[in-house]
C-alpha positions as CSV (number, residue, x, y, z in Angstrom):
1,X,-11.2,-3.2,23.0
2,X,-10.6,-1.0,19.8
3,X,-13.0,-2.6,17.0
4,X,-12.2,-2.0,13.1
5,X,-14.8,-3.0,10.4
6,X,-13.2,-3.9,7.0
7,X,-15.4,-3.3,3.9
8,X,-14.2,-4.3,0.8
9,X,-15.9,-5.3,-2.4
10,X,-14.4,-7.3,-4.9
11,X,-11.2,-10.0,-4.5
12,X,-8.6,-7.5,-5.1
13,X,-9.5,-5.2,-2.5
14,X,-10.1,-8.6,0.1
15,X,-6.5,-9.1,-1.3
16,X,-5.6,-5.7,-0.7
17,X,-6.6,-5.0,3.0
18,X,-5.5,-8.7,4.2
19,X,-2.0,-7.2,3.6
20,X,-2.4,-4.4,5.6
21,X,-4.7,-6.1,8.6
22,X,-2.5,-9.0,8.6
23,X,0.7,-6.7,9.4
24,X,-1.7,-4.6,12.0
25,X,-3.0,-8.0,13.5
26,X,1.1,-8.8,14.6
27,X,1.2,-5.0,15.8
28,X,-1.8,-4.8,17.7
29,X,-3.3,-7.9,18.7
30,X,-6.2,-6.4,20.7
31,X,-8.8,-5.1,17.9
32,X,-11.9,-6.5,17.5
33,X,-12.7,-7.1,13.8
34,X,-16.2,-7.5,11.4
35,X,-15.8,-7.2,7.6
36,X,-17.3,-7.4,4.2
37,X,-14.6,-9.5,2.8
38,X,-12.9,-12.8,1.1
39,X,-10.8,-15.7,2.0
40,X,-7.8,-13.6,2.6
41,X,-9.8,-11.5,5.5
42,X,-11.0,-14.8,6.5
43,X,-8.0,-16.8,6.6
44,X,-6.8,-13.9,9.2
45,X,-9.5,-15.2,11.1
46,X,-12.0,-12.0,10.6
47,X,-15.5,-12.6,9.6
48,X,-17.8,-11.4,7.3
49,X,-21.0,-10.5,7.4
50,X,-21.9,-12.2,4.0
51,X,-20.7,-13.8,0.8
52,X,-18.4,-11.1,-1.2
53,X,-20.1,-12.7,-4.1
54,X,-22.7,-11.1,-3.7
55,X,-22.0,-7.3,-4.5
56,X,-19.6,-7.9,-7.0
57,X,-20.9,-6.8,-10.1
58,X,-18.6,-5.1,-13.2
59,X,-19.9,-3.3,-15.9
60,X,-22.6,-0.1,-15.6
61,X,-25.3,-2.2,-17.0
62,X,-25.2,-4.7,-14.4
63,X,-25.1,-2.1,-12.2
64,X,-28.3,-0.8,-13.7
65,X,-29.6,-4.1,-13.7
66,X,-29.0,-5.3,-10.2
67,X,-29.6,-1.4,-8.8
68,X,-32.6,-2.6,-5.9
69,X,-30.5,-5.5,-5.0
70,X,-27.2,-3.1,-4.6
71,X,-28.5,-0.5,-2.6
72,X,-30.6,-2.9,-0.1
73,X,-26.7,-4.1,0.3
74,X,-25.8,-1.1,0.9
75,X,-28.6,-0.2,3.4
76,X,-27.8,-3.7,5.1
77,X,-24.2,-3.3,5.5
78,X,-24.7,0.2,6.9
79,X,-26.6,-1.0,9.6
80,X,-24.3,-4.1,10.0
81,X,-21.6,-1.5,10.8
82,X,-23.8,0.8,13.1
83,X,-24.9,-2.1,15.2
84,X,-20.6,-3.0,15.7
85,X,-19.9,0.3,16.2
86,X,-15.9,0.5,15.0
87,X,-13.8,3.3,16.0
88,X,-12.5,2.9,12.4
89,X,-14.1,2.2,9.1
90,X,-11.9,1.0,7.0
91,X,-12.6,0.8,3.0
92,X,-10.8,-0.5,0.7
93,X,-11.5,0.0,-3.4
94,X,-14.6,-0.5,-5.2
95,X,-15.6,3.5,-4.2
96,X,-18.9,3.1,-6.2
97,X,-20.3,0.9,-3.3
98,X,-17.4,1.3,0.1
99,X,-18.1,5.0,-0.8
100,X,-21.6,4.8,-0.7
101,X,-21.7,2.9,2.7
102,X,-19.2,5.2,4.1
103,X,-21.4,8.4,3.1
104,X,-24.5,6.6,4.8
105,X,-22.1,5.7,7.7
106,X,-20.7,8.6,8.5
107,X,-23.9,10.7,8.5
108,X,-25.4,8.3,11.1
109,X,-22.7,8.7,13.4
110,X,-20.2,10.7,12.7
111,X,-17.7,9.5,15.3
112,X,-16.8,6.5,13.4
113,X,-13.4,7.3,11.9
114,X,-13.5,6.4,8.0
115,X,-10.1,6.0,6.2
116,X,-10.3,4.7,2.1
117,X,-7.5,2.7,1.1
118,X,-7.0,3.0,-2.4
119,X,-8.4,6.1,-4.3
120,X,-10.6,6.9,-6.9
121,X,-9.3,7.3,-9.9
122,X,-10.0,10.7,-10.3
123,X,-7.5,11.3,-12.7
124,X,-9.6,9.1,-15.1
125,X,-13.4,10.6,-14.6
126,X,-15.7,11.9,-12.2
127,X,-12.7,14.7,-11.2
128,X,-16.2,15.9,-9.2
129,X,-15.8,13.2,-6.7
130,X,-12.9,14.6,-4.9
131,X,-15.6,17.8,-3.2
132,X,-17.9,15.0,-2.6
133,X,-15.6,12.8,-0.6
134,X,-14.0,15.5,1.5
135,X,-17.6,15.2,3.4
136,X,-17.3,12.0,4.6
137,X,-13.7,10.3,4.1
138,X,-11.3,11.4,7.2
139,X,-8.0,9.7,5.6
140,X,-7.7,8.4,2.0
141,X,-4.5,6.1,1.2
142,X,-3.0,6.7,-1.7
143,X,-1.2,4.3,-4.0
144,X,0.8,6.6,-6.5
145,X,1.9,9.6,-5.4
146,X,0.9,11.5,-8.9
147,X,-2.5,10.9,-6.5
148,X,-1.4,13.6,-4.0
149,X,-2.4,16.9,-5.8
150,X,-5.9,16.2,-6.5
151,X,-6.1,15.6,-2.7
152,X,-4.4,18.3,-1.3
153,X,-6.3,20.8,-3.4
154,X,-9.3,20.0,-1.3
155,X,-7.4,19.6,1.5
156,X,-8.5,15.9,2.4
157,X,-5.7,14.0,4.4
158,X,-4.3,11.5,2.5
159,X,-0.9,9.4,2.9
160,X,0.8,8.0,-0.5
161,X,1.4,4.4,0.7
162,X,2.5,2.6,-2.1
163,X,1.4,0.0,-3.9
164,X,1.9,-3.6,-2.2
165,X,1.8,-5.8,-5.2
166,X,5.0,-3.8,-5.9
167,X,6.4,-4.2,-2.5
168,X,5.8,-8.2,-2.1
169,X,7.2,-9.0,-5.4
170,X,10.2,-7.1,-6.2
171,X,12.5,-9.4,-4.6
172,X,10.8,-12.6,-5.3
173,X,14.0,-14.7,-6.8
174,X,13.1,-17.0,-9.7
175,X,12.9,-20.7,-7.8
176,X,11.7,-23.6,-10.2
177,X,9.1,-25.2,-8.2
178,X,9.8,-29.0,-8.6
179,X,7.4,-31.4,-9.9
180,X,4.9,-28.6,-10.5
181,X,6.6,-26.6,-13.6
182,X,7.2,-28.8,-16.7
183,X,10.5,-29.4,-17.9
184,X,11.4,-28.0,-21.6
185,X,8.0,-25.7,-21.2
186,X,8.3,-22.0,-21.9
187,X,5.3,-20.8,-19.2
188,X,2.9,-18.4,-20.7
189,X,1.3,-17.1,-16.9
190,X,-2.5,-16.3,-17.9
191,X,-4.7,-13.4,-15.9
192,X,-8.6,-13.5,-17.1
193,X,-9.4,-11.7,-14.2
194,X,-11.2,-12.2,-10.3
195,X,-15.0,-10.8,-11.4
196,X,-16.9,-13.9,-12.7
197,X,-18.0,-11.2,-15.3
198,X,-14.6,-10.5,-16.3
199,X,-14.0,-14.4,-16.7
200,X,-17.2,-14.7,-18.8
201,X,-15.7,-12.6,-21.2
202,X,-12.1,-13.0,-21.5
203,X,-11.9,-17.0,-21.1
204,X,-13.2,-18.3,-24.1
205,X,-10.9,-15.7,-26.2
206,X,-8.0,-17.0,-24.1
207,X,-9.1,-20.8,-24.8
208,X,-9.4,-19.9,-28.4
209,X,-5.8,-18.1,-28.1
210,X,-4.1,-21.3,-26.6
211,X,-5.3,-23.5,-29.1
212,X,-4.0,-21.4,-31.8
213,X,-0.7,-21.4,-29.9
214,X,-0.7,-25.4,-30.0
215,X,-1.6,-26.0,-33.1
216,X,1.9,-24.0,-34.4
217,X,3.7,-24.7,-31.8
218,X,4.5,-27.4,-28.4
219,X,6.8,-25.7,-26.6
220,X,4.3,-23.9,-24.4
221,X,2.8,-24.5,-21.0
222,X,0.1,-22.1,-19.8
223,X,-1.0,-21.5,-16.3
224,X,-4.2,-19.5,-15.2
225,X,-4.3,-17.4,-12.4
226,X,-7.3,-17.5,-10.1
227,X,-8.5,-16.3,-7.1
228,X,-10.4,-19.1,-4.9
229,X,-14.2,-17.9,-5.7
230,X,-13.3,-18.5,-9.6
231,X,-10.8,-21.6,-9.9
232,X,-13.2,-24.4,-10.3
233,X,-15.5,-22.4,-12.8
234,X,-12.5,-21.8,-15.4
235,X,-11.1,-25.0,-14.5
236,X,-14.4,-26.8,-15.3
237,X,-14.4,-24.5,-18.2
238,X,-11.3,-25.2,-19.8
239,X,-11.9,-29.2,-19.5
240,X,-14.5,-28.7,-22.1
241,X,-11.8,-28.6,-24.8
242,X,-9.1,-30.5,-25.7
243,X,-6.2,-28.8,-23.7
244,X,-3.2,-30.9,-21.5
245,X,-0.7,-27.8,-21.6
246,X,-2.3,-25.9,-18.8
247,X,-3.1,-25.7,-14.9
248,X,-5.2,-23.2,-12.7
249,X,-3.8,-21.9,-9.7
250,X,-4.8,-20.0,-7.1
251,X,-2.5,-20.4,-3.9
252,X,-0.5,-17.0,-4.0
253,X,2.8,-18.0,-3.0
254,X,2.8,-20.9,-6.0
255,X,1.3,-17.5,-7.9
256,X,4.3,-15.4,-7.4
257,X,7.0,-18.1,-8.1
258,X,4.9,-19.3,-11.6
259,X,5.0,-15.7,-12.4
260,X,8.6,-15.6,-11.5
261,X,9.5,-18.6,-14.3
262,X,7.3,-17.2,-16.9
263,X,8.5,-15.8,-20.2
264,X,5.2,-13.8,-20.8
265,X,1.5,-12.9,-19.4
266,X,-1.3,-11.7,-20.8
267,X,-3.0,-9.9,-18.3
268,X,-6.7,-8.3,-18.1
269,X,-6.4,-4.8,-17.3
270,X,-6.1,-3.4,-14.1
271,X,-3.1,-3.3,-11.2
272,X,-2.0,-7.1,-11.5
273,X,0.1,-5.6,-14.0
274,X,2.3,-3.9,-11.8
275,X,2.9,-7.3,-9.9
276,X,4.0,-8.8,-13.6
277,X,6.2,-5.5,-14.5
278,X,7.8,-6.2,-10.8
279,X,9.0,-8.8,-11.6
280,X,10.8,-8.0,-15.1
281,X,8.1,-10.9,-17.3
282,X,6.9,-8.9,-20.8
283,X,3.3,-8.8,-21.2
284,X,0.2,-7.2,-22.7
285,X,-3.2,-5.9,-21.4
286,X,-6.2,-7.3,-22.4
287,X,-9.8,-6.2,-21.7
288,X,-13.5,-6.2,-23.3
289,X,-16.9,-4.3,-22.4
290,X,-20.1,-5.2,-24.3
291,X,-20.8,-2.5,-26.7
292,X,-22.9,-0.2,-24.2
293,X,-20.5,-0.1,-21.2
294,X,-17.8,1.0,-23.4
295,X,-19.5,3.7,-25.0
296,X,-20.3,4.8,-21.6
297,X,-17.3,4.3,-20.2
298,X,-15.7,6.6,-23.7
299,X,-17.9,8.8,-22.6
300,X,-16.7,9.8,-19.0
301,X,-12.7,8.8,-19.0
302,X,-10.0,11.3,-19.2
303,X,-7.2,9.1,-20.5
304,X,-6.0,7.3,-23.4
305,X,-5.0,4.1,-21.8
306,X,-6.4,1.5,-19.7
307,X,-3.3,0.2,-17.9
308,X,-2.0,2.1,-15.0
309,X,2.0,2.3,-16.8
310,X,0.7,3.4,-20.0
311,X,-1.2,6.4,-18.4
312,X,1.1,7.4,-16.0
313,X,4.1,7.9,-19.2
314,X,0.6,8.4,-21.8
315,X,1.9,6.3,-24.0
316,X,2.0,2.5,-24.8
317,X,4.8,0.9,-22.9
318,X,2.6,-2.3,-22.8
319,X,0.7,-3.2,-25.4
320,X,-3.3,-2.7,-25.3
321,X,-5.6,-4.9,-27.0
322,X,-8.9,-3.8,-26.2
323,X,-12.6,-4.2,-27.3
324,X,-12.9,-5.5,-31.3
325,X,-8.5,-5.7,-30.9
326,X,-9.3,-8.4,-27.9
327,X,-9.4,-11.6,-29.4
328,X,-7.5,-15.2,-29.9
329,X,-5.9,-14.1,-33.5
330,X,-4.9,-10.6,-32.3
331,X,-3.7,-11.8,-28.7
332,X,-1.7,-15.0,-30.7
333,X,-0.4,-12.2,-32.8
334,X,1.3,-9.7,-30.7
335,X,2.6,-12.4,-28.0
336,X,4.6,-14.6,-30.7
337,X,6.0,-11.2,-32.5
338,X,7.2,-9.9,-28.7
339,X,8.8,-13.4,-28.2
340,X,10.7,-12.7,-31.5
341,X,11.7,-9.2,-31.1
342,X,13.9,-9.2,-27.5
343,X,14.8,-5.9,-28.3
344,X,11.1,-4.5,-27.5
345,X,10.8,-6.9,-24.7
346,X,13.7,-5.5,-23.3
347,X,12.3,-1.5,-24.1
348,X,9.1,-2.9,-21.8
349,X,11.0,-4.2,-19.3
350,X,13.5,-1.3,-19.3
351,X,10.3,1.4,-19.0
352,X,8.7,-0.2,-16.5
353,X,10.8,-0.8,-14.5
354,X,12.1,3.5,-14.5
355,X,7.8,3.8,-14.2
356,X,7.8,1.6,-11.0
357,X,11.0,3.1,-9.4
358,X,8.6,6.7,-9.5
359,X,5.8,5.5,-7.6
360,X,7.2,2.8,-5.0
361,X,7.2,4.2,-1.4
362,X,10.0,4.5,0.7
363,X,8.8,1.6,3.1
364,X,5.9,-0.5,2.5
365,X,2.6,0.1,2.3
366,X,0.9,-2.1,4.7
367,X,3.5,-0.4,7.2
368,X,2.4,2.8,6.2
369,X,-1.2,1.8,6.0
370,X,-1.3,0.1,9.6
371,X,0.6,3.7,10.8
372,X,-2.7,5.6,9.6
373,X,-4.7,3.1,11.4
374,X,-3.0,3.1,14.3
375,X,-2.7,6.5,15.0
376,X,-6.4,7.0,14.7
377,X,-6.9,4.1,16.9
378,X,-4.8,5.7,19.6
């Protein structure tokens, strides 16, 4: 039996390769499978070999912080994977530690087959990387095909795939989900983020933004959206203050269709936002470093923006409020004046929809995901 280990390291990228593995699992039934992963790898049945909670740090500092404790993950899941001995390693995202345990991996035995889904942003920082991973990644998926060049240059093999939050969502038609939407509510759908560090940041500025909101106005219904590992800590967060007009929800079909019914989202930065622009709602990006990871992080980007549809047409198609600019007043601000102004909401909606048009594939991208896969399984 063919054996594929999955090693992902944050939500998203448990999110991520449950799309792909769940198509390959109805394809090719007879793979044995091990991960590092979530409850979406785990609700497909696949185990992993401990809690994804437990290498998911943001920020370089914690990184800096928590450096012994990383890297004796690392060496452990290394030896996790030698001991299962896949035909395939598959990695998905988070390249400062899949990477890292792909390198190791591969120089132990170099007849495991590595494939990375999802790239590094190279385009960003660290244009370096690209020699580096041409030593040790056999197949790299691509999401956007603007990708391609920095690949091909090195001539690493790499497949433009797509990006599935596009894929699932496009089509999603607008259903009001009885008894769960409120009636006479405008839905303001709320992203703080799946890191608990992101959530320890942005929540209490989202609290304080809500609470501006209903003190001027009561026309607004605000739903949060969480993965599994983070409901009941903003949930038991929120309760705190004095707030009725909001829910937390995690269950991703409920997800899409709240999405669906909303007339805005703020959203933290990062590729949720091409799930919101899928699906035609206006919103903003949001996002906030302590003082020393952004100066470190000012220090090694390449690009202007921090949302994926602003960089790819360098300019601000959503708007950004970032660092000092991310907080309740400045959030309250730029929502309510959007709401007012359907002209600019329609300019958004209008550009991102001609951005997502240029780097949607053809077919899907677990399809072309599980034909990578396949092929190196055969």
């Amino acid at each position: 039996m063919k054996k594929i280990f999955i090693l992902t390291g944050e939500p998203s990228g448990d999110k991520l390769a449950s799309t792909v593995i769940s198509k390959l699992k109805s394809q090719t039934p007879d793979i044995e499978y091990l991960s590092v992963g979530g409850n979406h790898l785990k609700k497909l049945g696949i185990n992993s070999i401990y809690n994804l909670n437990e290498i998911t740090y943001l920020g370089f500092t914690s990184i800096l912080l928590n450096i012994f404790k990383i890297r004796n993950k690392i060496n452990q899941t290394v030896n996790e994977i030698i001991k299962f001995n896949p035909d395939i390693l598959f990695s998905v995202d988070s390249p400062d530690f899949t990477m890292r345990v792909a390198e190791k991996v591969k120089k132990i035995n170099k007849k495991i087959k590595t494939i990375h889904y999802v790239a590094p942003q190279v385009w960003i920082w660290r244009k370096n990387r690209v020699k580096k991973i041409k030593k040790f990644i056999d197949h790299i998926l691509l999401l956007f095909d603007f990708e391609k060049k920095y690949f091909d240059k090195e001539n690493i093999n790499n497949t433009f795939v797509g990006h599935p939050l596009i894929q699932n969502y496009e089509n999603n038609n607008k259903k009001i989900i009885e008894n769960i939407i409120p009636k006479d509510k405008k839905i303001i759908s709320i992203f703080p983020g799946s890191r608990k560090s992101e959530t320890d940041v942005l929540l209490k500025i989202l609290i304080d933004f809500i609470q501006i909101v209903n003190k001027r106005h009561n026309d607004f219904y605000f739903y949060f959206h969480a993965t599994d590992e983070n409901k009941n800590l903003i949930l038991s967060e929120i309760k705190k203050f004095n707030i009725e007009n909001f829910d937390v929800i995690s269950d991703e079909s409920i997800k899409s269709k709240i999405l669906s019914n909303s007339v805005f989202a703020v959203s933290k930065s990062g590729t949720v936002s091409l799930q919101i622009s899928s699906l035609n709602i206006p919103s903003i990006i949001i996002y906030k470093l302590s003082f020393i990871n952004f100066i470190i992080f000012k220090m090694l980007v390449n690009v202007k923006f921090a949302n994926i549809i602003n960089i790819i047409n360098n300019r601000e198609v959503i708007p950004e409020l970032l660092q000092n600019e991310c907080n309740a007043d400045e959030i309250y601000k730029t929502v309510i004046y959007l709401l007012k102004n359907p002209d600019l909401i329609k300019k958004q909606l209008s550009d991102c929809s001609k951005t997502l048009e240029g780097i949607r594939s053809k077919t899907s991208s677990s399809d072309e995901a599980c034909l990578v896969l396949r092929n190196y399984l055969s």
